[in-house]
C-alpha positions as CSV (number, residue, x, y, z in Angstrom):
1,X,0.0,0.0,0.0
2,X,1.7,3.7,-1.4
3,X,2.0,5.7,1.8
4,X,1.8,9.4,1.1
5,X,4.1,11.4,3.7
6,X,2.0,14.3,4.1
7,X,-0.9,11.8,5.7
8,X,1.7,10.4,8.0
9,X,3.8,10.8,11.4
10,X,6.8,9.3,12.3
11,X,6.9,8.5,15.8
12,X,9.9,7.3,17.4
13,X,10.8,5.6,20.9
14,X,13.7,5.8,22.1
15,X,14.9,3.5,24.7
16,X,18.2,2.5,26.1
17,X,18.9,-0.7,24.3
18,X,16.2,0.1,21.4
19,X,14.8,3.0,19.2
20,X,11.8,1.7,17.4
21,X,10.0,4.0,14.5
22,X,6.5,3.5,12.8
23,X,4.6,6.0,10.4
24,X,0.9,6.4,11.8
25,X,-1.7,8.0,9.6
26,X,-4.6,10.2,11.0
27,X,-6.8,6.9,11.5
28,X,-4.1,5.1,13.9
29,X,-3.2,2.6,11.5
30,X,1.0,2.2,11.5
31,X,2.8,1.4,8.8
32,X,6.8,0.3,8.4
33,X,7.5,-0.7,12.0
34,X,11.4,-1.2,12.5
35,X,13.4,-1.5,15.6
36,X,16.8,-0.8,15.5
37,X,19.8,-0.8,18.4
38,X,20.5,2.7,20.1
39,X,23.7,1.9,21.0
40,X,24.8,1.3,17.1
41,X,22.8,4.8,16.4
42,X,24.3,6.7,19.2
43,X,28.1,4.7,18.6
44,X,30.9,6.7,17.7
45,X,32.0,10.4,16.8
46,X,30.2,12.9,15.3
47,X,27.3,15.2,16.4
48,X,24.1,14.2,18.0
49,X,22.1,15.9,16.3
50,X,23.3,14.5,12.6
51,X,23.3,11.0,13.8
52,X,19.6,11.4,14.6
53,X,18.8,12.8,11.4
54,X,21.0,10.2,9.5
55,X,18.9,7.9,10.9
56,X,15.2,9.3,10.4
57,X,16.6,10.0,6.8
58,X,17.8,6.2,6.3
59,X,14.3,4.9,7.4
60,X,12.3,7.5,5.5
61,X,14.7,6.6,2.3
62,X,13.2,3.0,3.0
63,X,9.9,3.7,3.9
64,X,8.6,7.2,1.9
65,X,11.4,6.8,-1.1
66,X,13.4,9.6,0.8
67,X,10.5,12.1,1.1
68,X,9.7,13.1,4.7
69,X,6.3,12.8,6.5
70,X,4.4,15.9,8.1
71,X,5.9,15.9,11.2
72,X,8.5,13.9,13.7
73,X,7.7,13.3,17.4
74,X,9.9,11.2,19.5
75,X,10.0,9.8,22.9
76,X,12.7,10.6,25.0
77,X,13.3,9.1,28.5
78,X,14.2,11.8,29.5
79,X,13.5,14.7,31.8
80,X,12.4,17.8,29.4
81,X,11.6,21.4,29.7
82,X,7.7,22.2,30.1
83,X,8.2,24.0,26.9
84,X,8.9,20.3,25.0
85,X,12.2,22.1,23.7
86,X,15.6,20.5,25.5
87,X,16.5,17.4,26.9
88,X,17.4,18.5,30.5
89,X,18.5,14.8,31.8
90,X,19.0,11.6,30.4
91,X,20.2,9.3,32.8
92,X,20.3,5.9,31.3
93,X,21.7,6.8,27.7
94,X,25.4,8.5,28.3
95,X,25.1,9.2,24.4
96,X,22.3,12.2,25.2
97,X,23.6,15.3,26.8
98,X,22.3,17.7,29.7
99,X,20.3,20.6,28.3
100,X,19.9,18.8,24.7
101,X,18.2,21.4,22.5
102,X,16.7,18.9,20.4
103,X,13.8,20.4,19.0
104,X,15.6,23.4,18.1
105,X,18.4,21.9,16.3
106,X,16.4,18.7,14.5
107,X,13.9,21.1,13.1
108,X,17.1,23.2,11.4
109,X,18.7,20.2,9.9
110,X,15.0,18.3,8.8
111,X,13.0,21.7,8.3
112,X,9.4,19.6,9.2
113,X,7.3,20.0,12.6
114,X,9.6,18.0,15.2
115,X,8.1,17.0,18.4
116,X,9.5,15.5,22.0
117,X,7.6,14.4,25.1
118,X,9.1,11.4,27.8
119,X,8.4,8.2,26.5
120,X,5.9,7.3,29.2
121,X,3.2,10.4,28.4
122,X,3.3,8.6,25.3
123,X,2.6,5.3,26.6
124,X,-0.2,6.7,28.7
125,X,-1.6,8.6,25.6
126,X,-1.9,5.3,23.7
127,X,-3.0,3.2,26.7
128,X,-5.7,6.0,27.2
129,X,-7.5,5.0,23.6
130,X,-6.5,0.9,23.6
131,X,-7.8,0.8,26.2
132,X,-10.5,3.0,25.8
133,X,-10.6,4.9,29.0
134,X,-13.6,7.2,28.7
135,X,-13.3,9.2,32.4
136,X,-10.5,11.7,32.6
137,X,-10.6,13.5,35.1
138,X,-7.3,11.9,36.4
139,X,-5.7,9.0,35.4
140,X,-2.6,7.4,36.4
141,X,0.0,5.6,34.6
142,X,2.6,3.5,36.4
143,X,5.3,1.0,34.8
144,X,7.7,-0.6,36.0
145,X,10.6,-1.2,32.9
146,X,14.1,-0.5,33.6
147,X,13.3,2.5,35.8
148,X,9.7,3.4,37.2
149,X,7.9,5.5,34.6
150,X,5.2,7.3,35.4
151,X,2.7,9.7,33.6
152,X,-0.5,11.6,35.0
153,X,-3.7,13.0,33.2
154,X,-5.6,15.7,35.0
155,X,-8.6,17.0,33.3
156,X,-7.8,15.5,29.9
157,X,-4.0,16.5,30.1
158,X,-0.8,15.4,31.1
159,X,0.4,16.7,34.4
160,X,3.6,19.2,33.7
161,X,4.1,21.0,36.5
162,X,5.8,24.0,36.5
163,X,9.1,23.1,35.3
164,X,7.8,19.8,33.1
165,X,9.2,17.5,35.2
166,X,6.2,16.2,37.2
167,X,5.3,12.7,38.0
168,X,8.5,11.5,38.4
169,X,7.4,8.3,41.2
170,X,10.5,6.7,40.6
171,X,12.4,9.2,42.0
172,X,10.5,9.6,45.3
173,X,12.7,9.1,48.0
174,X,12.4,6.3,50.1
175,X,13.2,6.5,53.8
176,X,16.2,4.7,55.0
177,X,17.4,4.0,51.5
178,X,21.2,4.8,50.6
179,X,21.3,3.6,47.2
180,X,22.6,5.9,44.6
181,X,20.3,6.5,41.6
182,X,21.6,7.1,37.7
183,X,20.2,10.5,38.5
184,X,22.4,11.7,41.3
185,X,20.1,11.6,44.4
186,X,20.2,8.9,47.2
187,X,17.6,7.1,48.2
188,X,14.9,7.2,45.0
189,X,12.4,4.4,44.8
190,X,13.4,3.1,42.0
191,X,16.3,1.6,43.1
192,X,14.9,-0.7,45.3
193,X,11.6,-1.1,43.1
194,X,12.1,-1.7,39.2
195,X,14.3,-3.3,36.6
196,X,17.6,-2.6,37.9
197,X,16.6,-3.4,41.2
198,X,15.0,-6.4,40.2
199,X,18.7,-7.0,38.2
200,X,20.4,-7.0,41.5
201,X,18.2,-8.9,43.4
202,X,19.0,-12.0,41.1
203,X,22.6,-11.7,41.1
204,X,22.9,-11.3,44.9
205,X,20.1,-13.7,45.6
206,X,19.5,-16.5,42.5
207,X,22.1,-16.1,40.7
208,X,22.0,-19.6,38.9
209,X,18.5,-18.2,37.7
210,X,18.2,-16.0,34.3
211,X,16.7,-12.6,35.4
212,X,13.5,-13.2,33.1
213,X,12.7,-16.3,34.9
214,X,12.4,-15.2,38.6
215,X,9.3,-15.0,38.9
216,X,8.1,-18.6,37.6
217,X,10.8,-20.0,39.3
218,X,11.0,-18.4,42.7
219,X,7.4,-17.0,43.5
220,X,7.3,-18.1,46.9
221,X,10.6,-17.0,47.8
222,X,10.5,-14.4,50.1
223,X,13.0,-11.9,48.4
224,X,10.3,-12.2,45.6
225,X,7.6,-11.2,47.8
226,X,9.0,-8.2,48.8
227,X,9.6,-6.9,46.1
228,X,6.0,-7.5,44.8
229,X,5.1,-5.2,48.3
230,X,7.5,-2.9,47.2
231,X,5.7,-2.5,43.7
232,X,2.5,-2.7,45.3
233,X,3.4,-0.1,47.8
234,X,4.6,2.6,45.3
235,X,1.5,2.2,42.9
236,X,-0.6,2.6,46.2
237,X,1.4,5.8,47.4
238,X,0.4,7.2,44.1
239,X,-3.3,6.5,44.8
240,X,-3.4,7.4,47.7
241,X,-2.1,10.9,47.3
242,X,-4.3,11.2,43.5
243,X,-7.7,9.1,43.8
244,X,-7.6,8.4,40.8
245,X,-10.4,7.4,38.1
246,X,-8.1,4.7,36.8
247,X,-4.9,3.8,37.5
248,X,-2.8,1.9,34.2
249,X,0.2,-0.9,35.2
250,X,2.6,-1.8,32.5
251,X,6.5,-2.0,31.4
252,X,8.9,-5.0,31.0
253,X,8.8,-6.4,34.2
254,X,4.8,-7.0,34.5
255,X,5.7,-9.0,31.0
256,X,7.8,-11.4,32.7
257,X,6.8,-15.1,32.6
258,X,5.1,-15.7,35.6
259,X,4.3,-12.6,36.9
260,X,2.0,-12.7,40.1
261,X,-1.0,-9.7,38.8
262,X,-3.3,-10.9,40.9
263,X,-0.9,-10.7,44.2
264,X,0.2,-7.3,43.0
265,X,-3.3,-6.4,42.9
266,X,-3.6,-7.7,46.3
267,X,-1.3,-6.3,48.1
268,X,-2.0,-2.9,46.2
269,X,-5.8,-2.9,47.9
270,X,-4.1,-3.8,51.4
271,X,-1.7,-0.3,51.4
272,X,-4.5,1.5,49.2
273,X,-6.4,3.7,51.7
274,X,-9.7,2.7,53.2
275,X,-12.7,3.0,52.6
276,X,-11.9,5.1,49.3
277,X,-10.2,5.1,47.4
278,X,-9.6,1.3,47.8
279,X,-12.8,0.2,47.3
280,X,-14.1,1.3,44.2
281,X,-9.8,1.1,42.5
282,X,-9.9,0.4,38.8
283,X,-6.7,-1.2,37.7
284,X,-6.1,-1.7,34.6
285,X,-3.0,-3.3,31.8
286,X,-1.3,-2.0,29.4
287,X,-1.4,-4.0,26.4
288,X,2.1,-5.8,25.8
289,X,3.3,-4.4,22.7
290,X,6.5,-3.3,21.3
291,X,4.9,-0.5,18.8
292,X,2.8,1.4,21.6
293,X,5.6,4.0,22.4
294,X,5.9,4.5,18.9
295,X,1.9,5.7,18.7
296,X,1.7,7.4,21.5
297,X,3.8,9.3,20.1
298,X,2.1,10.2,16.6
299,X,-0.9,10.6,19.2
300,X,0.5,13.3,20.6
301,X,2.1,14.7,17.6
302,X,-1.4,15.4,16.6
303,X,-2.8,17.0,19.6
304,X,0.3,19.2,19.3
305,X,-0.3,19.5,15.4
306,X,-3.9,20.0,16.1
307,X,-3.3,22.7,19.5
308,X,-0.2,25.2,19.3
309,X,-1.1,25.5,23.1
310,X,-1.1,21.3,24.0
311,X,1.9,20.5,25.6
């Protein structure tokens, strides 16, 4: 089917092992999906800036026979000005530096519409319409990948805050913690609570177990039970302080085999707060798949697109 580029976005997800891009026309439907390795993308000398255009233009030579589509929006995870202009931190990629102005400097080299947001608004912005969440008055996305993303929707629109940093759970601080974050700060939930924690855990407890097989093979175990409190505990801090209308669960690690959902949701309605908001919580999954970054995304290109004003 002949794609025309002027009906199209590309959206891009970046992560730290994988950037994956897909063209996504006004109906949703996405075309081209390709995954490539960051680290070959971000490898060796030259600016950042080129090297990301190098590689839109390689998959657009593929994909559009070299033309460009309307507009480019990329997930970043990354902490970004409220503006949607710079990159101010990027802790897991070294490749990205502080105070990136991407926006600024992709639009010169590409001269189309180019547009950022953290990967996980873009994960809630798809989750919102797969899963067809019709109340938003707030809405809270949680997932638990390498770090702890998070993403909230008040009134129909992601929280900002004043800087454009909000809803950063991960990086709550956890009392008596002392481990050091890949952010700088001690003590931040996220390493005791998420991929990298979860990392640790098996090479200082199971180590003759592959990391992607903990929880089939040691659900019982009571290192494994903690840190399903632990999870539990920080999606229950979040709604306890929001009451939320719904609260989304996704990421890597809530793909794993074996993974205990219905404990999770367990022990989430034993810290939630009583009556409410515990007894009426809505918990609902994100859909596992690899290309939902990638539309949230075009998703949000279009509000943007759509709404000089939507950030």
């Amino acid at each position: 089917m002949a794609i025309s580029p002027q009906q199209v976005v590309l959206g891009i997800d970046i992560g730290g092992t994988n950037m994956r891009f897909g063209l996504v026309d006004q109906a949703h439907e996405m075309y081209a999906f390709e995954r490539v390795s960051s680290q070959e993308v971000f490898a060796g000398e030259g600016e950042l800036t080129q090297k990301l255009a190098q590689c839109i233009r390689s998959y657009c030579a593929r994909n559009l026979d070299g033309q460009l589509p309307r507009a480019v929006s990329i997930g970043f995870p990354s902490t970004i000005n409220r503006e949607r202009t710079v990159l101010l931190q990027t802790p897991n990629i070294s490749a990205i530096p502080d105070y990136f102005p991407v926006v600024e400097s992709l639009e010169a080299v590409l001269q189309i519409p180019v547009f950022i947001n953290r990967d996980v608004n873009n994960l809630l912005l798809f989750d919102l319409e797969d899963l067809e969440v019709k109340t938003q008055n707030c809405v809270a996305g949680i997932y638990f990948g390498t770090g702890v993303g998070n993403a909230i929707l008040v009134d129909g629109k992601i929280l900002l805050g004043k800087n454009g940093v909000a809803a950063e759970l991960g990086h709550l601080p956890v009392y008596g913690n002392k481990r050091i974050c890949t952010c700088g700060n001690e003590s931040c939930l996220e390493t005791v609570v998420s991929g990298v924690a979860l990392e640790r855990l098996q090479q200082e407890c199971f180590p003759q177990t592959h990391i992607s097989c903990l929880f089939e093979t040691h659900p019982d175990a009571p290192q494994m039970q903690a840190f399903i409190k632990g999870m539990a505990q920080a999606v229950a801090a979040e709604v306890n302080l929001l009451d939320p209308d719904c609260v989304i669960l996704g990421g890597g690690l809530m793909q794993m085999a074996g993974f205990p959902k219905e404990l999770l949701e367990k022990e989430v309605h034993y810290y939630a707060r009583k009556p409410y908001p515990e007894c009426v919580l809505d918990i609902r999954y994100s859909r596992p798949n690899q290309a939902n970054g990638v539309a949230g995304a075009a998703i949000y290109a279009e509000k943007r697109l759509a709404d000089k004003n939507y950030l």
